[in-house]
C-alpha positions in Angstrom: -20.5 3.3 -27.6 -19.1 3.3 -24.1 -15.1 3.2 -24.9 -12.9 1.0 -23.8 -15.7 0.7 -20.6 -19.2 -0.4 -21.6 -21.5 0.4 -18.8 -24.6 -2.1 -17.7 -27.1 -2.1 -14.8 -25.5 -5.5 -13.0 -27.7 -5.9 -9.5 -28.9 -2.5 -9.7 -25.6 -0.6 -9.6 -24.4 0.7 -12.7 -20.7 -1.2 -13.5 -18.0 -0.4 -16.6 -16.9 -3.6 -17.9 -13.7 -3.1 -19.7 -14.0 -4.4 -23.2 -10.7 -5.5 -25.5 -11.2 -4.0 -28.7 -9.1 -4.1 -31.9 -11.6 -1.5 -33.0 -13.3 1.4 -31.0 -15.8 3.8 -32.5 -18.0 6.8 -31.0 -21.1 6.1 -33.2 -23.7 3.4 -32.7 -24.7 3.8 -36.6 -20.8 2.9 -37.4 -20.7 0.3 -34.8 -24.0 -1.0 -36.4 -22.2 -1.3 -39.5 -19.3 -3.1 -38.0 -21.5 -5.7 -36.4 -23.3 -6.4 -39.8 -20.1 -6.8 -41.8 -19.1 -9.3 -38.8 -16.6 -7.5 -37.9 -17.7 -8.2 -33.8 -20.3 -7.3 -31.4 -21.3 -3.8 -30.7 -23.9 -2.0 -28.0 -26.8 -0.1 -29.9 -29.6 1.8 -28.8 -32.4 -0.7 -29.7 -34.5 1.4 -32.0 -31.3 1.1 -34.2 -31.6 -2.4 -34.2 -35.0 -3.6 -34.4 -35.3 -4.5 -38.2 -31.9 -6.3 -37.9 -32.7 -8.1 -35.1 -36.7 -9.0 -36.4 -34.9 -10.0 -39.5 -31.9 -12.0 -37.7 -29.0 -9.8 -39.6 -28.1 -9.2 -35.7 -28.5 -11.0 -32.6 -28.3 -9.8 -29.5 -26.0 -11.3 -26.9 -25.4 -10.7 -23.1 -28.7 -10.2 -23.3 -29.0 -10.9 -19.7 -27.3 -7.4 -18.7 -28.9 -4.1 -19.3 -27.0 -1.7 -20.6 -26.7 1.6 -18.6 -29.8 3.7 -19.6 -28.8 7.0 -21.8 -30.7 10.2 -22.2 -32.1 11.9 -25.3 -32.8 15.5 -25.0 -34.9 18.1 -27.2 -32.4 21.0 -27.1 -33.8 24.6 -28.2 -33.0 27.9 -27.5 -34.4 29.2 -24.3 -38.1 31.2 -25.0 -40.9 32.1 -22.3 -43.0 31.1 -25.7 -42.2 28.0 -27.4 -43.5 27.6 -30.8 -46.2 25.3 -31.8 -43.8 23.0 -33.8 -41.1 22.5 -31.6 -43.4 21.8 -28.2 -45.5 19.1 -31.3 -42.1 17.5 -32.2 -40.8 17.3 -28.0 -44.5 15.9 -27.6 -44.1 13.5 -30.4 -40.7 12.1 -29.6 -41.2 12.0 -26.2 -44.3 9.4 -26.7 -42.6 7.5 -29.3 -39.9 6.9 -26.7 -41.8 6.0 -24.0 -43.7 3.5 -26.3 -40.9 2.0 -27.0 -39.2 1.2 -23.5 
């Protein structure tokens, strides 16, 4: 994730450290994957992670920077009358998020 740049919260201001990479990828599940065949390090979103690192497959390091915080959005098409399931499932995730920050 991130590029060539990752980004991370460094005294409040969000900074792009440049990262040298033999191997670049734009999918935290394939970067997971990388990092568990020890292939380097690689930035995931934590829920990703958690079993990996509860189990020690993974372990985090530069644990002392945060990592820039990313959005996850419910996208659906635009309706003055949102169905039942979809305002459940934006409910549901929303709260699962939250309890995990």
């Amino acid at each position: 994730m991130g590029g060539d740049r990752w980004p991370f919260v460094i005294d409040a201001e969000l900074t792009k450290i440049r990262v040298d990479a033999r191997i670049q990828v734009n999918s935290p599940a394939a970067a997971k994957r990388f990092a568990l065949a020890h292939c380097g390090i690689a930035m995931c979103p934590n829920f990703m992670v958690e079993d990996e690192l509860k189990s020690k497959e993974l372990i985090p390091v530069l644990s002392a920077f945060m990592p820039a915080p990313l959005g996850i959005y419910v996208v659906y098409p635009s309706n003055k009358h949102l169905s039942p399931k979809v305002r459940a499932f934006s409910d549901h995730a929303a709260q699962e998020l939250d309890s995990r920050i």
